[in-house]
DRENTI-731230 format. One record per residue: residue in three letters; x, z, y of N, C-alpha, C in turn; residue number from 1. Coordinates in steps of 0.001 Angstrom, whole numbers, plus 500000, padded with zeros to 6 digits. Layout:
type,npx,npz,npy,capx,capz,capy,cpx,cpz,cpy,seq
ALA,X,Z,Y,X,Z,Y,X,Z,Y,NUM
...
//
This chain:
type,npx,npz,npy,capx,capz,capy,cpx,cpz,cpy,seq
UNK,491023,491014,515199,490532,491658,513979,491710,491980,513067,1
UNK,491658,493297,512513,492783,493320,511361,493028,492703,510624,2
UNK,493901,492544,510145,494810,491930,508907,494862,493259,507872,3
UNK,494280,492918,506468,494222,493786,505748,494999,493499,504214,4
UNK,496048,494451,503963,496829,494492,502852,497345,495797,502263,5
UNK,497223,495342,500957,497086,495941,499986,498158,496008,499200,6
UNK,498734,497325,499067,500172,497699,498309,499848,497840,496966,7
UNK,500496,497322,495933,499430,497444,494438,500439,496888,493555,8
UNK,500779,497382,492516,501864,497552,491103,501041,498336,490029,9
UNK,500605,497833,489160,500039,499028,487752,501364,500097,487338,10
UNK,502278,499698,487469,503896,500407,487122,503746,501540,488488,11
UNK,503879,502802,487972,503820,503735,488380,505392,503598,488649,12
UNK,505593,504804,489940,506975,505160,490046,508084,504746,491008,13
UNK,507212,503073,491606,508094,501814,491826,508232,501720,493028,14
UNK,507826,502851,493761,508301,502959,495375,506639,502471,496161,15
UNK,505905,502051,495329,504334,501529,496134,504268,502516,497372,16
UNK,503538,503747,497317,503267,504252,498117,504208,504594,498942,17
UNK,505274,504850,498897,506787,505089,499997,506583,504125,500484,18
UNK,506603,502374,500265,506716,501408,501169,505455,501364,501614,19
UNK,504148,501360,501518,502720,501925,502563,502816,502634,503305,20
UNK,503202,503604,503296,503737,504765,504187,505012,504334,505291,21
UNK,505801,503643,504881,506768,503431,505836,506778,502476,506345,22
UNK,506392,501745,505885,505842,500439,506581,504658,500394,507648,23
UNK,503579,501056,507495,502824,501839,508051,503207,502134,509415,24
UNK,503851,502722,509219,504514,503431,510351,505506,502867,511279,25
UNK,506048,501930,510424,507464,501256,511368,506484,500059,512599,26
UNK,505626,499688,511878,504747,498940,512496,503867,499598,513511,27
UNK,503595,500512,513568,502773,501365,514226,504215,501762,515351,28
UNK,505093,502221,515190,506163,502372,516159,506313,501015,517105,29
UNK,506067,500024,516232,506314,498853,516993,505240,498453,518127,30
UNK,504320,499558,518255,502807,499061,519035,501694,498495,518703,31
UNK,501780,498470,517205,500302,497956,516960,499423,499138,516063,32
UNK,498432,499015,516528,497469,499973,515926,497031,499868,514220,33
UNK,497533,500941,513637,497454,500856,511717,496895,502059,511369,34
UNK,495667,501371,510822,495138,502384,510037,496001,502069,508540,35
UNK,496195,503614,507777,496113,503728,506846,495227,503789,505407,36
UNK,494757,503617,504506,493694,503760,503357,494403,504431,502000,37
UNK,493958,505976,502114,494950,506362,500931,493770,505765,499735,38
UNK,493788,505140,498684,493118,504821,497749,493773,505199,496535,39
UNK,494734,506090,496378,494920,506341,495092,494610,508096,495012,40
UNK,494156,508413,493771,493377,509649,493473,494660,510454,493451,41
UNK,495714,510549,493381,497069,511483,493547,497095,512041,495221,42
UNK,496420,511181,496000,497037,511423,497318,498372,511818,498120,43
UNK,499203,510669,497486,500604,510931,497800,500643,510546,499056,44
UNK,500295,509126,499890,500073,508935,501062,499632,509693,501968,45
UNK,498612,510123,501953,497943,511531,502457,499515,512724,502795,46
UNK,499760,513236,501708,500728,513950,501705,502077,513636,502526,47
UNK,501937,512415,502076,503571,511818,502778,503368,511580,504161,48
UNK,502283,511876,504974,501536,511931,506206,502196,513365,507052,49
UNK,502145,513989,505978,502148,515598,506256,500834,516473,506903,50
UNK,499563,515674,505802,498391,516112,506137,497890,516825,505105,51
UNK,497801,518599,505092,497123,519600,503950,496252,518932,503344,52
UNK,496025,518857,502286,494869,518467,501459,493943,519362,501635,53
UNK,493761,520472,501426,493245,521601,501318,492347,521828,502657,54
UNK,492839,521163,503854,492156,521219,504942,491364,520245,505201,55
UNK,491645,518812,504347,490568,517645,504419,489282,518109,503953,56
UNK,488448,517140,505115,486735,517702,504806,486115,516254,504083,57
UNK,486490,515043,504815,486091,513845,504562,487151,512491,503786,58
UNK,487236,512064,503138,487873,511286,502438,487156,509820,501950,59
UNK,487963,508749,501611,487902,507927,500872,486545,507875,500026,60
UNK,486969,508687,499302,485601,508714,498261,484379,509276,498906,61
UNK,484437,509480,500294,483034,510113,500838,482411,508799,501019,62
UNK,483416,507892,501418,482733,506793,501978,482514,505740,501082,63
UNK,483030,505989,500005,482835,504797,498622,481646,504933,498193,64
UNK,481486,506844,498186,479612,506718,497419,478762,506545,498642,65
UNK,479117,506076,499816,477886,506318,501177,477885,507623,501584,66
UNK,479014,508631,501337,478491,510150,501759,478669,510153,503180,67
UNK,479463,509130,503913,479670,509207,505224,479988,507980,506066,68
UNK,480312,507653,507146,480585,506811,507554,482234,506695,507749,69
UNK,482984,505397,507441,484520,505426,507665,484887,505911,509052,70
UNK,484227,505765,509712,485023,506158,511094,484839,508243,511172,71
UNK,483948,508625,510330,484338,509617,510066,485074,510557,509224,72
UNK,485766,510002,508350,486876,509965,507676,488344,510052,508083,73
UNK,488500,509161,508977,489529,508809,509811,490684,509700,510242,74
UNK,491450,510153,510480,492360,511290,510776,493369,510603,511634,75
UNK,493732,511096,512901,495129,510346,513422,495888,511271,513498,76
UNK,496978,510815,513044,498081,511191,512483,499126,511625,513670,77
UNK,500212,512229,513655,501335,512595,514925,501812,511671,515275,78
UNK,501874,510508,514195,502772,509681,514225,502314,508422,515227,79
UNK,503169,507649,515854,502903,506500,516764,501892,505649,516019,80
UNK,500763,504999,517226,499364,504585,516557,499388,504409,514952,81
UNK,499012,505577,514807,499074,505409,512981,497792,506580,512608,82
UNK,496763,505704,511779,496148,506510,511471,495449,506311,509847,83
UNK,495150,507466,509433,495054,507408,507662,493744,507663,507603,84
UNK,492887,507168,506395,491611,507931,505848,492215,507847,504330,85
UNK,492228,509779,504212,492667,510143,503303,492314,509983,501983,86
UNK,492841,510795,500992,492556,510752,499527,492847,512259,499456,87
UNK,491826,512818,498044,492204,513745,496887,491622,513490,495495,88
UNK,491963,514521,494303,491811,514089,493602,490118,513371,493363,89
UNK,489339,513673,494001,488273,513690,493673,487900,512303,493443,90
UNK,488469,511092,494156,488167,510109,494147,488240,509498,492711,91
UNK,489477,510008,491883,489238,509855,490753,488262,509455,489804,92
UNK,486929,510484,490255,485397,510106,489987,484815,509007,490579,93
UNK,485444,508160,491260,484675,507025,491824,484816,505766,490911,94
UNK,486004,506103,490202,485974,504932,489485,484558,504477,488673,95
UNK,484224,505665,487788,483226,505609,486974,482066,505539,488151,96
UNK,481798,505367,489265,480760,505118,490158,481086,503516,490419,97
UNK,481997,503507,490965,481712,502052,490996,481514,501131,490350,98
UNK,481653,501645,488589,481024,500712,487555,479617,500369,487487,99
UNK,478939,501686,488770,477389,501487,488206,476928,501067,489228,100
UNK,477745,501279,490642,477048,500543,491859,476394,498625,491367,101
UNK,475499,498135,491755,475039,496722,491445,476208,495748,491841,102
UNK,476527,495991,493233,477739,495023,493611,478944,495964,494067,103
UNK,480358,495951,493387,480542,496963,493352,481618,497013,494148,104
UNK,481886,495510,494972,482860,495199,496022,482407,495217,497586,105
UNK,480858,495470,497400,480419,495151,498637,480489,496254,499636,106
UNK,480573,497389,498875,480049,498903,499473,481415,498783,500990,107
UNK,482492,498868,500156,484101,499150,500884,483907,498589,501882,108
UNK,483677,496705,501777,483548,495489,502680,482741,496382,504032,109
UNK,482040,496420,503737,480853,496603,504609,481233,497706,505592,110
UNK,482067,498753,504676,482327,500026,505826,483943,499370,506790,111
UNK,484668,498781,505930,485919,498094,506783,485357,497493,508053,112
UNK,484423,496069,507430,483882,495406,508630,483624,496133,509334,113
UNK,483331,497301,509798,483036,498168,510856,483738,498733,511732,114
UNK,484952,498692,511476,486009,499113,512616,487237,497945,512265,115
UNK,487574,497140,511936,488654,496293,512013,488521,495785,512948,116
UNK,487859,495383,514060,488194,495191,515642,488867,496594,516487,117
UNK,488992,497371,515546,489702,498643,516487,491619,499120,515991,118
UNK,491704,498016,515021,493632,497611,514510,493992,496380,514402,119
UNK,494948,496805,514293,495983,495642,514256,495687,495147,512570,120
UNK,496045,496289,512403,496669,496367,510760,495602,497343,509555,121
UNK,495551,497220,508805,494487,497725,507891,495610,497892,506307,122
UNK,496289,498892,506374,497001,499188,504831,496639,500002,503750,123
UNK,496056,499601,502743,495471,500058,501412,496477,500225,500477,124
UNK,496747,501837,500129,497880,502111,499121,496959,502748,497846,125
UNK,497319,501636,496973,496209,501340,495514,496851,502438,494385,126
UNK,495943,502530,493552,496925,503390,492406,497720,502464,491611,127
UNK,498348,503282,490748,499180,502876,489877,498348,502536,488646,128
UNK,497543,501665,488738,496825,500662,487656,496052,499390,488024,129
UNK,495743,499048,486979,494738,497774,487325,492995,498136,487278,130
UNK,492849,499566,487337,491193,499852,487245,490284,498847,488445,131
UNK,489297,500058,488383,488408,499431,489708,488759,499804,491102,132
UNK,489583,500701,490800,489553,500889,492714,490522,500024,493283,133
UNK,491800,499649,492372,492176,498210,492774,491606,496681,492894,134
UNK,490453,497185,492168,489870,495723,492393,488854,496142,493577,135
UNK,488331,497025,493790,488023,497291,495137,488776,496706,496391,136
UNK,490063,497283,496073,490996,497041,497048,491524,495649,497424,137
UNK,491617,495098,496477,491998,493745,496518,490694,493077,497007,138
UNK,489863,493162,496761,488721,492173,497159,488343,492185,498371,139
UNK,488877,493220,499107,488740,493485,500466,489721,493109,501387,140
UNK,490875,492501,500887,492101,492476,501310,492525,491043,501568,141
UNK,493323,490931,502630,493729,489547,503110,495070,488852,501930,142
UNK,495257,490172,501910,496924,489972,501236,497588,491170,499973,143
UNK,497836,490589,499356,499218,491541,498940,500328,492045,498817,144
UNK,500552,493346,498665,502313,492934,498843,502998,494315,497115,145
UNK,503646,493996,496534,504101,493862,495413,505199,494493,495508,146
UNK,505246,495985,495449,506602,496648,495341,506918,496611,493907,147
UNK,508569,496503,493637,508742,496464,492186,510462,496985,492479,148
UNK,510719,497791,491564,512012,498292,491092,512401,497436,490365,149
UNK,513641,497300,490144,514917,496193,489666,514959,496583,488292,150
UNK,514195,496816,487445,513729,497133,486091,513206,495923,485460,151
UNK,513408,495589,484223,512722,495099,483007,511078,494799,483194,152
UNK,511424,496760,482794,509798,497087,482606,508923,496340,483931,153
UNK,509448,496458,484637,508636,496210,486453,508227,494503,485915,154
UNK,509188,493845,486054,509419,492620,485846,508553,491748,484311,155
UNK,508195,492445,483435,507351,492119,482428,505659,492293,483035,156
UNK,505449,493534,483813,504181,493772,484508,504019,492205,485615,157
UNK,505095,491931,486155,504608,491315,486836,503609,489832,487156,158
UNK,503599,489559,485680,502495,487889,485370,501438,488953,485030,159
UNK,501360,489946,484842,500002,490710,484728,499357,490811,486052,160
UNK,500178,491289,486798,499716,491566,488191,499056,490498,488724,161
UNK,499708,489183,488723,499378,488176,489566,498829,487364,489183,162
UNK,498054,487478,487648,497030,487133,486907,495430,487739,486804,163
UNK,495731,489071,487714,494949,490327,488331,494330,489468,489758,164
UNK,495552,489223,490500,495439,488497,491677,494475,487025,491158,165
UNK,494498,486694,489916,493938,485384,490269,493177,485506,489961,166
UNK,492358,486085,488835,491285,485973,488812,490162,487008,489813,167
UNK,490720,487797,490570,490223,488148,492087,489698,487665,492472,168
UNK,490641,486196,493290,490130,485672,493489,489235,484584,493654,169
UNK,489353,484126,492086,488037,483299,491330,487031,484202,491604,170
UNK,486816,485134,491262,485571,486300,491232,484902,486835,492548,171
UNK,485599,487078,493609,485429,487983,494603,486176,487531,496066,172
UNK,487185,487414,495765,487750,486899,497140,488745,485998,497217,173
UNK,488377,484567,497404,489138,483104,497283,490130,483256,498293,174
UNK,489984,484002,499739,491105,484065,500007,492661,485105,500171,175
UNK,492427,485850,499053,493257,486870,498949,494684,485727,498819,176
UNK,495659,486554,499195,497081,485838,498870,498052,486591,498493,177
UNK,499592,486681,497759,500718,487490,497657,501350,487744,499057,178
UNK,501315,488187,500045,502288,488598,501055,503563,488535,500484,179
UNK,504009,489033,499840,505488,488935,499189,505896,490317,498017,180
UNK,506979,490125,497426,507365,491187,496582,508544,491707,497258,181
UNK,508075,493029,497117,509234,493907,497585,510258,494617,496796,182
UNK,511501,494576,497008,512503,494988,495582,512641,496548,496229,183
UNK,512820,497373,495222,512917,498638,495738,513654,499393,494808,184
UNK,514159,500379,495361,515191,501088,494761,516414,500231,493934,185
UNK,517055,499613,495155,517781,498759,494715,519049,499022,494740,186
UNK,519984,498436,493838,521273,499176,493933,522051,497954,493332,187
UNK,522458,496674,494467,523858,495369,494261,524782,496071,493282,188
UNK,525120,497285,493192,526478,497199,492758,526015,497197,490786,189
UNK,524891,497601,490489,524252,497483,488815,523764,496066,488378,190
UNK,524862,495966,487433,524327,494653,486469,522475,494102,486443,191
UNK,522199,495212,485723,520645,495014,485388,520130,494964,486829,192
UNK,520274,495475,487556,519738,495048,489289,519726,493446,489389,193
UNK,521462,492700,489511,521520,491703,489923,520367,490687,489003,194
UNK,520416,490960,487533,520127,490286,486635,518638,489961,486566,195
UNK,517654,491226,486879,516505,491588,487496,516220,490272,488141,196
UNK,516877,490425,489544,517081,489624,491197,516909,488341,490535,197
UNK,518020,487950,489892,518279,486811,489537,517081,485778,488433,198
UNK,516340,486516,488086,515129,486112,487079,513804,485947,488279,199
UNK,513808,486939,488924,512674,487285,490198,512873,485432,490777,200
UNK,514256,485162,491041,514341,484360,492045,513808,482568,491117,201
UNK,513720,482640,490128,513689,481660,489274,512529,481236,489704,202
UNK,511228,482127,489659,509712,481804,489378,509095,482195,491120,203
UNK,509985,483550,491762,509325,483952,493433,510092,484269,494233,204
UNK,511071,482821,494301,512245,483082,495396,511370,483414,496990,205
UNK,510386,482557,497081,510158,482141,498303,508964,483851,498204,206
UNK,509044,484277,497530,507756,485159,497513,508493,486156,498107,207
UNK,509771,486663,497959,510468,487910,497382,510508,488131,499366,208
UNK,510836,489567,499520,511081,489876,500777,512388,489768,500961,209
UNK,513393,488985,502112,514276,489108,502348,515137,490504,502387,210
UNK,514564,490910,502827,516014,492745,502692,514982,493990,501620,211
UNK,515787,493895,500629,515414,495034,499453,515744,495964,500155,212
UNK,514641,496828,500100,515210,498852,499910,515806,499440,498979,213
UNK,516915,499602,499865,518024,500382,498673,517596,502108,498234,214
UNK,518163,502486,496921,517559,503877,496341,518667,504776,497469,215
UNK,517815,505148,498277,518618,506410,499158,517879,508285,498876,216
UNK,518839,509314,499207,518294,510507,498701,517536,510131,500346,217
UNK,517878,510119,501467,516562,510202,502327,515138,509431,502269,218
UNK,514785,508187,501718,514096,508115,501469,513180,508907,500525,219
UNK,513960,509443,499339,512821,510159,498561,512643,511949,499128,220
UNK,513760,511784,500352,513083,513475,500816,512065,513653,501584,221
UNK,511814,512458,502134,511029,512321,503758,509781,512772,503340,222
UNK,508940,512148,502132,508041,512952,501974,507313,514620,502085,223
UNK,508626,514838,501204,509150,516515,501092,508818,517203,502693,224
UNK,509004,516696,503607,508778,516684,505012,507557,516670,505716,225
UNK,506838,515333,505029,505511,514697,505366,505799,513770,506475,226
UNK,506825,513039,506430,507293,512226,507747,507762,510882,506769,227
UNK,507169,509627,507878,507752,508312,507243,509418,508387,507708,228
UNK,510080,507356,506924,511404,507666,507345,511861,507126,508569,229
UNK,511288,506473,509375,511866,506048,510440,511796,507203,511229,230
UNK,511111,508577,511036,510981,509628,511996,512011,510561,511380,231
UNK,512052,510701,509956,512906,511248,509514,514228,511242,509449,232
UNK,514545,510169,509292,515785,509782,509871,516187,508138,510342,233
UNK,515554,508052,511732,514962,506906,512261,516865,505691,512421,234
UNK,517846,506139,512069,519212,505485,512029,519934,504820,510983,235
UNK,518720,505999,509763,519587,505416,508650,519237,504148,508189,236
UNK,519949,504186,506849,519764,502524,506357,518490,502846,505404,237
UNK,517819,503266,505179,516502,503149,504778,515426,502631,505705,238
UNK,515346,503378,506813,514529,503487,507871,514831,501902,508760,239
UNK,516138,501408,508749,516273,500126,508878,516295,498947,508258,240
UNK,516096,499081,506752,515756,498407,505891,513994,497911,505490,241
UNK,513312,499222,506206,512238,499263,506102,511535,498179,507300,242
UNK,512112,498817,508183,512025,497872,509851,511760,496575,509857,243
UNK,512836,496157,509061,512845,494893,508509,512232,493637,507581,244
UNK,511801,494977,506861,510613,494339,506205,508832,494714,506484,245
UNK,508849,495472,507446,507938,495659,508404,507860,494209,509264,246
UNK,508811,493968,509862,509017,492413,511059,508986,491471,509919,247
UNK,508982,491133,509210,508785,490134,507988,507425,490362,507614,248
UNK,506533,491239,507019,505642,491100,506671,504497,490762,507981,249
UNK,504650,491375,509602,503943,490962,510496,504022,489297,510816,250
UNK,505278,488540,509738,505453,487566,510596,504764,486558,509585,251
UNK,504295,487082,508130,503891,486415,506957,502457,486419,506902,252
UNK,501930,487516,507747,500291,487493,507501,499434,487696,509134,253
//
């Protein structure tokens, strides 16, 4: 049965969906079967797929209000066993639906349980907030994992986040857990980087992922492409940085 986790930061900007996407994929190169879950109403995942929006019929939000079944949603992708159920903006409108559904965690549950004997892996790339479709997401989810840039700002969000996480799972799902935090767009040679690192390690040494993703121009082109970076440029040090924390997170959950 899958293992299901959930990429999720309220801090916009912070590499979330790049590391869903590439991670995604590095794992899926590795032989195990990953579905994707674009859940944020931008549909950057989707995109970073290199799948037209414009040509999607079925999405995310078809299956949040019951318009369809998840396995018809589903899209497989070019990429090695990797497959997405997309997003557009439309989902946007689900938020205000799922305030009125009666139980408003159960709907998602119910359509997952239905094919997680058919992956490995189950990855939910959340928006950039703490609304409901993250708490959707989380309540459905085995795990988390916590991308954050070597910023201040990142680093003040973060007792928010994992105060998000707790009362989750008081509420909804006792066994959700942190998978780990991922440092991103990282750059050793800047003061405020190390200084960042060095505060992170005080309170979530043991949390933090061993190899940060460093800020490379190929990582932020690959999208531009619609290719994760290990296809894009499967040598560089992004694409092997990613690898890495791909084999770390299979070995944590």
């Amino acid at each position: 049965m899958a293992k299901v986790v959930s990429f999720s930061n309220q801090k916009g900007g912070v590499g979330k969906t790049t590391s869903c996407v590439n991670i995604a994929a590095q794992i899926g190169k590795k032989g195990k079967k990953v579905l994707m879950i674009d859940m944020d109403p931008q549909g950057n995942a989707t995109s970073g797929l290199g799948l037209p929006k414009s040509k999607i019929k079925k999405t995310i939000y078809d299956v949040i209000i019951g318009k369809c079944d998840i396995e018809d949603a589903i899209i497989k992708t070019k990429f090695a066993n990797l497959s997405v159920v997309p997003a557009t903006i439309d989902l946007a409108g689900a938020e205000l639906e799922l305030y009125e559904l009666d139980d408003n965690t159960n709907f998602t549950k119910i359509a997952l349980d239905s094919i997680k004997d058919n992956y490995d892996y189950i990855f939910i790339d959340c928006p950039p907030s703490l609304g409901m479709l993250t708490v959707e997401a989380l309540s459905i989810s085995d795990g988390v994992v916590i991308p954050m840039q070597c910023e201040f700002y990142s680093l003040e969000g973060m007792s928010q986040l994992f105060n998000t996480v707790k009362k989750i799972k008081q509420l909804y799902n006792p066994d959700l857990r942190v998978v780990g935090i991922l440092l991103t767009m990282y750059n050793g040679r800047l003061t405020l980087t190390n200084q960042v690192v060095a505060e992170l390690k005080k309170y979530y040494e043991e949390t933090l992922f061993k190899v940060p993703i460093s800020r490379t121009v190929r990582i932020s082109e690959a999208p531009g492409y619609g290719e994760p970076i290990c296809y894009h440029d499967p040598y560089g040090k992004g694409s092997l940085e990613y690898a890495a924390v791909a084999k770390e997170l299979m070995m944590r959950i």
